[in-house]
C-alpha positions as CSV (number, residue, x, y, z in Angstrom):
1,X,-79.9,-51.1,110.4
2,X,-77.2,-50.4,113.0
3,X,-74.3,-51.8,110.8
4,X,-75.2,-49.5,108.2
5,X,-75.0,-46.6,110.5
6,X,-71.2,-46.7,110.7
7,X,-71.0,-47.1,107.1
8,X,-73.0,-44.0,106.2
9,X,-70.8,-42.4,108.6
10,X,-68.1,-42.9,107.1
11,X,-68.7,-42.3,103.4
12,X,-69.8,-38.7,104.9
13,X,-66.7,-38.2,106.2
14,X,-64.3,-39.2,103.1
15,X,-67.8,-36.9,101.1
16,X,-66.3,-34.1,103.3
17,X,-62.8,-34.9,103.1
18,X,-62.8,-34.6,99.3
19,X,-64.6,-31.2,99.0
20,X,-62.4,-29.6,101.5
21,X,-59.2,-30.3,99.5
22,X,-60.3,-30.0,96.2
23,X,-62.2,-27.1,96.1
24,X,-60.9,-24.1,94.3
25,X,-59.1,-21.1,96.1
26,X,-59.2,-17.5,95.7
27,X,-56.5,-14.7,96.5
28,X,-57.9,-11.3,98.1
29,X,-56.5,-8.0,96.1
30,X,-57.2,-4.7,96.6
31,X,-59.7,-4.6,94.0
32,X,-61.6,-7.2,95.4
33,X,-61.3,-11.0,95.3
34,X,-59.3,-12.8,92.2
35,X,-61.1,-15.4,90.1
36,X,-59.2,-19.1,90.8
37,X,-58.1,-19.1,87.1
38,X,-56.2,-15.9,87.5
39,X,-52.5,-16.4,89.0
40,X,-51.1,-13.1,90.2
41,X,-47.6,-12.4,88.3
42,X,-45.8,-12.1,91.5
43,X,-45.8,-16.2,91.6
44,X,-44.3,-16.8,88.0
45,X,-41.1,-17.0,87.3
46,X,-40.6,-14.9,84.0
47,X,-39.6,-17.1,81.2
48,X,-38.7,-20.8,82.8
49,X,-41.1,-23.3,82.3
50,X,-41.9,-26.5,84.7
51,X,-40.1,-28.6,82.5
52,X,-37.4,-28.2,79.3
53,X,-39.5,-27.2,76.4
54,X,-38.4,-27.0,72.6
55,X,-39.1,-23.2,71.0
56,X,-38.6,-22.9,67.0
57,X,-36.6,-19.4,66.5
58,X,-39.3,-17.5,66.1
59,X,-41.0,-18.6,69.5
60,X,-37.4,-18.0,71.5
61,X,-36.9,-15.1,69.8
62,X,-41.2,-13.9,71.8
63,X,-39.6,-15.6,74.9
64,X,-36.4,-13.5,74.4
65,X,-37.9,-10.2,74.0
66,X,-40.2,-10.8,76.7
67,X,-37.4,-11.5,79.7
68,X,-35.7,-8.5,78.4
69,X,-38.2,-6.3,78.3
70,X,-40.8,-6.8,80.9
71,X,-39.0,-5.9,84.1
72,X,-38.7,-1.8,82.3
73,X,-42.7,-2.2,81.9
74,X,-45.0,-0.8,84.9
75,X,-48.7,-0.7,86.2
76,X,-49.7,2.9,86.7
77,X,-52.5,4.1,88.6
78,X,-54.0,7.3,89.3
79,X,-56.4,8.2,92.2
80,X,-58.3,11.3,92.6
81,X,-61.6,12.1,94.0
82,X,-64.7,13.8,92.1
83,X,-67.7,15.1,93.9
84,X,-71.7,14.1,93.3
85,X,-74.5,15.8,93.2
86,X,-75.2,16.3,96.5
87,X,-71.1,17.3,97.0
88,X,-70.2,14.2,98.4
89,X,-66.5,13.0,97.5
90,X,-66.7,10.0,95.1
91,X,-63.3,8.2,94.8
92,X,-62.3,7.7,91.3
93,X,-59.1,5.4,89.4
94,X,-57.4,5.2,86.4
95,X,-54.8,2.8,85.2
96,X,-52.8,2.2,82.6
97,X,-48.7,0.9,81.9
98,X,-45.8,2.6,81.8
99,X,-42.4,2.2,80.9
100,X,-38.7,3.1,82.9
101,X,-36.3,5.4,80.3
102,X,-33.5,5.6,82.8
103,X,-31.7,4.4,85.5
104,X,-33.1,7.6,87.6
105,X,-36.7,6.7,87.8
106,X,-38.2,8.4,84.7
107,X,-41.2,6.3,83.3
108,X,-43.2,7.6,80.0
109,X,-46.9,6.9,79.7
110,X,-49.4,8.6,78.3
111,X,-51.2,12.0,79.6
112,X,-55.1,10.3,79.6
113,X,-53.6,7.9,82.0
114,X,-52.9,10.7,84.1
115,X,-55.4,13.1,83.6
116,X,-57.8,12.3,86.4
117,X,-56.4,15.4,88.0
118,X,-55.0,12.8,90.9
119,X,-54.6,13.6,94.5
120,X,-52.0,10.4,93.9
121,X,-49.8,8.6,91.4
122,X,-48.7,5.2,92.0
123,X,-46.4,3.2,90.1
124,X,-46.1,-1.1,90.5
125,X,-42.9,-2.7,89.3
126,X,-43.3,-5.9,87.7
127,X,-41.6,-7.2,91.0
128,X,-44.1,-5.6,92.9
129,X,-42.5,-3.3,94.3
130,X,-45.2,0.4,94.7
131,X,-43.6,3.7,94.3
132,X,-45.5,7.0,94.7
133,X,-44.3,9.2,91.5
134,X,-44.6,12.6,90.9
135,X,-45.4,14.6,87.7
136,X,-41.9,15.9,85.9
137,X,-44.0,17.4,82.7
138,X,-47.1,16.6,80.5
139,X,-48.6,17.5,77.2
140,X,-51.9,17.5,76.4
141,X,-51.6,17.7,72.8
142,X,-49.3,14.5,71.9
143,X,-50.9,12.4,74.8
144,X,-47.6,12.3,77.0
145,X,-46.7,12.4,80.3
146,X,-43.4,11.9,82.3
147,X,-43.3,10.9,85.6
148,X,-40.6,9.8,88.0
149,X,-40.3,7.2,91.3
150,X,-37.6,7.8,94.2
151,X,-35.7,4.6,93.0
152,X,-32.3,3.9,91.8
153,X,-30.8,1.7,88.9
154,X,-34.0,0.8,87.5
155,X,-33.9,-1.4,84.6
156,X,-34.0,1.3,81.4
157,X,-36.3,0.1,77.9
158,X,-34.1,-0.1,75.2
159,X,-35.4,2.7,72.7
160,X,-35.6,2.2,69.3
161,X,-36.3,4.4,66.0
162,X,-39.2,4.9,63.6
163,X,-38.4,6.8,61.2
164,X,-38.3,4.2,58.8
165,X,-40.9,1.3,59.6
166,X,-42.5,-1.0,57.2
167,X,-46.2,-2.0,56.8
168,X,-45.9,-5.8,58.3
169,X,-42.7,-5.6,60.5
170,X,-43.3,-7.8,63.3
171,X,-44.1,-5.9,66.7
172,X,-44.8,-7.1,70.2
173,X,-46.8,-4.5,72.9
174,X,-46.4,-5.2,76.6
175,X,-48.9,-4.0,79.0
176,X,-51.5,-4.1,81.6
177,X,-54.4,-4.9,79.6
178,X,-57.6,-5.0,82.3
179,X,-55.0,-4.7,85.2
180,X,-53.4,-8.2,84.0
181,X,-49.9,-7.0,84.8
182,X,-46.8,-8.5,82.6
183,X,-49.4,-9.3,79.3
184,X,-47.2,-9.9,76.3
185,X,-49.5,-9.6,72.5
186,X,-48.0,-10.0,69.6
187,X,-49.4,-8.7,65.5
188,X,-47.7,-6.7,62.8
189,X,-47.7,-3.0,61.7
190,X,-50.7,-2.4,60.0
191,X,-50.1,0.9,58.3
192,X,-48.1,4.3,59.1
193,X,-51.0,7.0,58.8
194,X,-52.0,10.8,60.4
195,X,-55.2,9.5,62.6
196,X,-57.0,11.8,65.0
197,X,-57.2,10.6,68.9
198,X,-60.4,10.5,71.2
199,X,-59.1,13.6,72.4
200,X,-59.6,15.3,69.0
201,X,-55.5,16.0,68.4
202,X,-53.9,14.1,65.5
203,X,-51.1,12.4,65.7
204,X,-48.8,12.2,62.7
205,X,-47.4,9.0,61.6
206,X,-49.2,7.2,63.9
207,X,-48.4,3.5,64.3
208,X,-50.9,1.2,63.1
209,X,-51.1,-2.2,64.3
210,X,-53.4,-5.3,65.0
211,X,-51.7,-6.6,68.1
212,X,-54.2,-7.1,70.4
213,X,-54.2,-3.4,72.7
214,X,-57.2,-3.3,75.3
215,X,-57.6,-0.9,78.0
216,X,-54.5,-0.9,80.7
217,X,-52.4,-1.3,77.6
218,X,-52.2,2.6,77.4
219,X,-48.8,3.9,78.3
220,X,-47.2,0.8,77.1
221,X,-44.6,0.0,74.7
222,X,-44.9,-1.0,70.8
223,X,-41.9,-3.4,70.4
224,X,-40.0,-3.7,67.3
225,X,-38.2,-7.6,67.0
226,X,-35.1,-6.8,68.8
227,X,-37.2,-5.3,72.1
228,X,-36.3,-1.9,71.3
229,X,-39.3,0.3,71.8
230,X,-40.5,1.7,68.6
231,X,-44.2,3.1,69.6
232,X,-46.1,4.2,73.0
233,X,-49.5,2.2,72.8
234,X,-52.2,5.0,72.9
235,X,-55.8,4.2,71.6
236,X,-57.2,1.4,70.2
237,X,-60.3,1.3,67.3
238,X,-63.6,0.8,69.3
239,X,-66.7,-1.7,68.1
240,X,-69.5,-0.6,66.9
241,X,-71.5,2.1,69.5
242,X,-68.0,3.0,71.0
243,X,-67.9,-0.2,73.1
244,X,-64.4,-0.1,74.7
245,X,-63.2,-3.1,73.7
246,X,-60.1,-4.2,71.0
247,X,-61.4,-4.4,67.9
248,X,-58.0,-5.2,66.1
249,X,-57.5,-2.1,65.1
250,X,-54.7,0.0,67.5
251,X,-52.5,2.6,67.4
252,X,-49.2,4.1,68.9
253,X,-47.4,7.4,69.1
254,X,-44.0,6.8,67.0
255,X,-41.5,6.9,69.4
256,X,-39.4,9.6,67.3
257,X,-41.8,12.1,68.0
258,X,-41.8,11.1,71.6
259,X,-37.9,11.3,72.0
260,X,-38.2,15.1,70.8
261,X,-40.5,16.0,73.6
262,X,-39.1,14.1,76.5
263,X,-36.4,16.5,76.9
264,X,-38.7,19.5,77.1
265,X,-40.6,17.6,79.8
266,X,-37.7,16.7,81.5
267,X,-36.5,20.6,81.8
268,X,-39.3,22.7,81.4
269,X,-42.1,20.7,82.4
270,X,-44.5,21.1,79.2
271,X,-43.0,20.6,75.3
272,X,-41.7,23.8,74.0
273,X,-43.5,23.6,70.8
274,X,-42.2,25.9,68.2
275,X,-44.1,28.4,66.4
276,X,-44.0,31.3,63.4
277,X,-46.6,33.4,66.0
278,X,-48.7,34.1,62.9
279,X,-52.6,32.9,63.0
280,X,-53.1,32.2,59.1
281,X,-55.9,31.1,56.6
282,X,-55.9,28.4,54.3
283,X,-56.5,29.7,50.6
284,X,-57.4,27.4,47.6
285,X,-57.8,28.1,44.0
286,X,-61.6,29.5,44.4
287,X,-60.3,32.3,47.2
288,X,-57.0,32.9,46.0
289,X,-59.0,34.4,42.4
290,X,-61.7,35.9,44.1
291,X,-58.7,37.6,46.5
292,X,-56.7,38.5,43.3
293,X,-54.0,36.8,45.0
294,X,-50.5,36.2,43.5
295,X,-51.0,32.4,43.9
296,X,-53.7,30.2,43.7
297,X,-52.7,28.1,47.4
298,X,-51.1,29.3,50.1
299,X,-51.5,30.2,54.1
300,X,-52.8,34.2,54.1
301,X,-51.1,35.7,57.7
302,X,-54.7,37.2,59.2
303,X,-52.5,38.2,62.0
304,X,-49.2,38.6,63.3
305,X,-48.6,38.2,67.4
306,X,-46.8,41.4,68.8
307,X,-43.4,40.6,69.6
308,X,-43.6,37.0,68.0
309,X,-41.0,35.9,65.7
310,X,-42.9,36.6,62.7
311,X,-43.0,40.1,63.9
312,X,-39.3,40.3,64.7
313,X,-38.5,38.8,61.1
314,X,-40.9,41.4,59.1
315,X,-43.8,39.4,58.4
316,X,-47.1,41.5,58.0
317,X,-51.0,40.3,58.7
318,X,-54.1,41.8,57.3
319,X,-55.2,45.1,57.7
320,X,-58.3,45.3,55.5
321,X,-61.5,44.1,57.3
322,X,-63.7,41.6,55.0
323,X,-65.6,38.5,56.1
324,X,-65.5,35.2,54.8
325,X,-69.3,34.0,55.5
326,X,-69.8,35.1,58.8
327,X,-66.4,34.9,60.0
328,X,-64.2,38.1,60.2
329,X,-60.9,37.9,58.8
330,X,-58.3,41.0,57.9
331,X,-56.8,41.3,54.1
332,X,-53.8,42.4,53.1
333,X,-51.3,40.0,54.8
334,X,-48.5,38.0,53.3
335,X,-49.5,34.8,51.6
336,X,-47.0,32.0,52.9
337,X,-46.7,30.0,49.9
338,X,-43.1,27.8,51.8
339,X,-41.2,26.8,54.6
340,X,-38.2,25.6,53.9
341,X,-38.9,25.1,50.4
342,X,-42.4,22.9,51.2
343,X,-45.0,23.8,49.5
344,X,-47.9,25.5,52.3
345,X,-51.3,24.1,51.4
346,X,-52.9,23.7,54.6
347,X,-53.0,24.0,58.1
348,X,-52.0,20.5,58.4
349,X,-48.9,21.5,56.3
350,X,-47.8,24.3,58.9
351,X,-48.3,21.5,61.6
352,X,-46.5,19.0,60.1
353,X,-43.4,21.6,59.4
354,X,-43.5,22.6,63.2
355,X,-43.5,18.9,64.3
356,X,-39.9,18.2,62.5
357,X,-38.7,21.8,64.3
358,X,-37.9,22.6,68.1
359,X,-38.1,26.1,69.3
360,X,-34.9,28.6,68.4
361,X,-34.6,27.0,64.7
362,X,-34.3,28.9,61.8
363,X,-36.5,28.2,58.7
364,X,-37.0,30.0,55.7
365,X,-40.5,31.5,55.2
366,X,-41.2,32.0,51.2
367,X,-44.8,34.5,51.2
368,X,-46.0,37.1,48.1
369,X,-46.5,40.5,49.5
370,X,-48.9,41.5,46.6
371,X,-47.1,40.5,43.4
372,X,-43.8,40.1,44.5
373,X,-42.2,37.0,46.0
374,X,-40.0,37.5,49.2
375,X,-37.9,35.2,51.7
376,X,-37.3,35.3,55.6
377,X,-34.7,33.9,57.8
378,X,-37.2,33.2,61.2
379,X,-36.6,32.0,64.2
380,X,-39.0,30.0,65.1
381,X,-40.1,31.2,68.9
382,X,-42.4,29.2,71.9
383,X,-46.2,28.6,70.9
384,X,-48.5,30.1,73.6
385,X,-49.7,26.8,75.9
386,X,-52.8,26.4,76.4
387,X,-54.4,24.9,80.1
């Protein structure tokens, strides 16, 4: 019995010996501790491999786009604090990616990333680094926001165009889908359609596409072949019962639109969106008989805004008071049947002629007054903003 003693001993000792060196290890982060499968993206090396690998060209070309681009994409987090019932302060965060446009610290991301009314904005490189950043200029309506870090020659996104995308192009988004910084999906466009956000605004030629977009991915860039940024990742199709998860189904602000707004953000802070100063009704073939109207479509001017550019240019509203179920509306006013030689249909047409304009443009506004057809040169003035 006693020479099996030391034996016993022993084999709990090597028992020991094993579990201590094999068992798995965890890293502490600020949100709590990090499952052993997850690596933190501070220990890879972007792009080399452990050993010499052999990529097809369509593989190099993912590995390509992906050193390029990845050090211009950033984590963004917003912290602000809400209050209970009983008025205690409850700490809330948001996060979402970003991208750098310039060597001076300006990153583009989207407004509902930011939109936690924060106390504080931070802003992770993919190196690591934090910056606090500060709001330049925001707008509600197209879901942007741009905000800048105290750094120097940052490394800019290449920007691209999308005017002219095709249904199947092959696109890449880069993100930080459930705070998984550097993530790298890749799909195709999936169609080029007007779609209407969670936020209830629509966005026109939105960018369909079934690369894989989860949460964090907001704020992100939509990636055309070359790297250039084409899109900004901004909602994604939920499952059935609104379950906030991808459901292949994503979409992206075209990065067009975006270009014309950054400058407004940039100087005044909100996106100078341009405006007749008119506040219209649709008419269709069923009013525009009933109205004895000249035409049988058009956009009826209810009312003209004193001092607006519709004013200044001689537009009239309504001035006979009649009601249209029981809404109150005011006869009498021009029927805008054009801008700019495009047929006026529907609100939606007015939009989308407003999105291809800036403020201080000049259109020509076609309208009947009664029977006869007339034309104005307007100058297209600010739209009132709205908190």
């Amino acid at each position: 019995m006693k020479s099996i003693r030391p034996l016993l001993f022993a084999m709990a000792l090597v028992g020991v010996f094993y579990w201590v060196t094999n068992r798995p290890v965890t890293r502490s982060t600020s949100g709590g501790s990090t499952p052993s499968w997850v690596t933190p993206p501070a220990d890879i090396e972007v792009g080399h491999a452990a050993a010499p690998v052999a990529l097809d060209s369509d593989e190099q070309n993912n590995v390509d786009v992906y050193r390029r681009v990845v050090p211009s994409v950033v984590n963004v987090t917003s912290k602000a604090v809400a209050w209970d019932f009983f008025y205690g302060p409850v700490p809330e965060e948001g996060q979402g990616s970003g991208f750098i446009i310039d060597k001076e610290g300006h990153i583009l991301t989207n407004f509902h990333v930011i939109s936690l009314n924060p106390r504080q904005i931070e802003v992770t490189l993919h190196d690591q680094k934090k910056y606090k950043a500060a709001v330049v200029g925001y707008d509600r309506t197209n879901d942007l926001a741009l905000l800048q870090i105290n750094a120097k020659d940052l490394p800019a996104i290449p920007i691209g165009d999308s005017a002219n995308l095709l249904v199947g192009q092959k696109v890449y988004a880069i993100g930080n889908p459930f705070g998984l910084n550097g993530t790298m999906t890749r799909g195709i466009i999936s169609s080029i359609r007007s779609v209407r956000s969670p936020s209830g605004a629509v966005i026109d030629k939105a960018i369909q596409t079934d690369a894989a977009i989860n949460p964090g991915n907001s704020g992100g860039p939509l990636l055309n072949s070359k790297g250039e940024v084409i899109g900004i990742n901004t909602f994604i199709a939920t499952g059935q019962g609104g379950v906030e998860q991808s459901a292949g189904v994503g979409f992206a602000i075209p990065i067009t639109s975006a270009k014309v707004f950054v400058e407004d953000l940039r100087q005044y802070g909100h996106v100078r969106r341009p405006s007749l100063g008119v506040r219209a009704l649709p008419i269709g073939p069923e009013l525009a008989d009933e109205m004895g109207l000249a035409a049988d479509s058009g956009l009826l001017i209810i009312y003209v805004t004193p001092g607006s550019s519709a004013e200044r240019a001689g537009l009239r509203g309504g001035n006979k008071r009649a009601y249209l179920g029981n809404m109150e509306i005011m006869l009498g006013g021009d029927l805008i049947v054009a801008i700019d030689d495009k047929e006026m249909r529907s609100l939606q047409d007015y939009n989308d002629m407003m999105n291809r304009h800036r403020t201080g443009d000049t259109v020509t506004v076609t309208v009947f007054r009664g029977k006869q057809k007339m034309t104005f040169k307007v100058v297209l003035g600010e739209a009132q903003q709205t908190a």
